[in-house]
N, C-alpha and C positions, 0 to 999 in steps of 0.2 A: 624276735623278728616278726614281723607281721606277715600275711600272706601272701601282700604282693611282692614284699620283697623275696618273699620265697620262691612265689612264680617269675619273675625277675632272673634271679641267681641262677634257677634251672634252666631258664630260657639262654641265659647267658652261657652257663657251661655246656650246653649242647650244640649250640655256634661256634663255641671253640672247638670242640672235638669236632664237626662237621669240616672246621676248616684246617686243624692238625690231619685228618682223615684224606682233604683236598691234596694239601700241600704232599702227604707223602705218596698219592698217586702222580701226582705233577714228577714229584723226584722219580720214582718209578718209568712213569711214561719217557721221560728225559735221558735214563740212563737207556734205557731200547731204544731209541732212536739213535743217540749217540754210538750204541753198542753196533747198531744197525748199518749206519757210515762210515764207520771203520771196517766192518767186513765187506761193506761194496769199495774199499780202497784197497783195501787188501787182495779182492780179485782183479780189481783192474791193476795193481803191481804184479799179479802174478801171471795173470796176459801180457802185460808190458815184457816180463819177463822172460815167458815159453816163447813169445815172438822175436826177442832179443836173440834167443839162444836159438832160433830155427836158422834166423841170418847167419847167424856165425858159423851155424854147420853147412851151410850153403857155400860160404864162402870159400871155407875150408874144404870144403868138395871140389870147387871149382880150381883153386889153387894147389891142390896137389893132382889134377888129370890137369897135364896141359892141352 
């Protein structure tokens, strides 16, 4: 091999790792965001919820005093 192909190859493989390195922050970044919008639906189900259940005990109050 000559040297430029040497400088070549390296140049080469260090592109790919720069962009295996990219890709697996991308997957990273992606799974926290994702990980992220599931816990803000999860509290907005569980407000949906404590509110569900404060009506019902309202109700239930109001229906057994007449």
């Amino acid at each position: 091999m000559r040297l430029a192909e040497i400088i070549d190859f390296e140049a080469q493989k260090r592109n790919i790792e720069r962009m295996n390195q990219r890709a697996k922050q991308q997957t990273v970044y992606a799974n926290s965001a994702q990980a992220w919008f599931e816990m803000q639906r999860a509290r907005a189900n569980e407000q949906k919820a404590r509110q569900r259940f404060i009506q019902a005990a309202q109700a239930f109050s109001r229906s057994s005093h007449p």
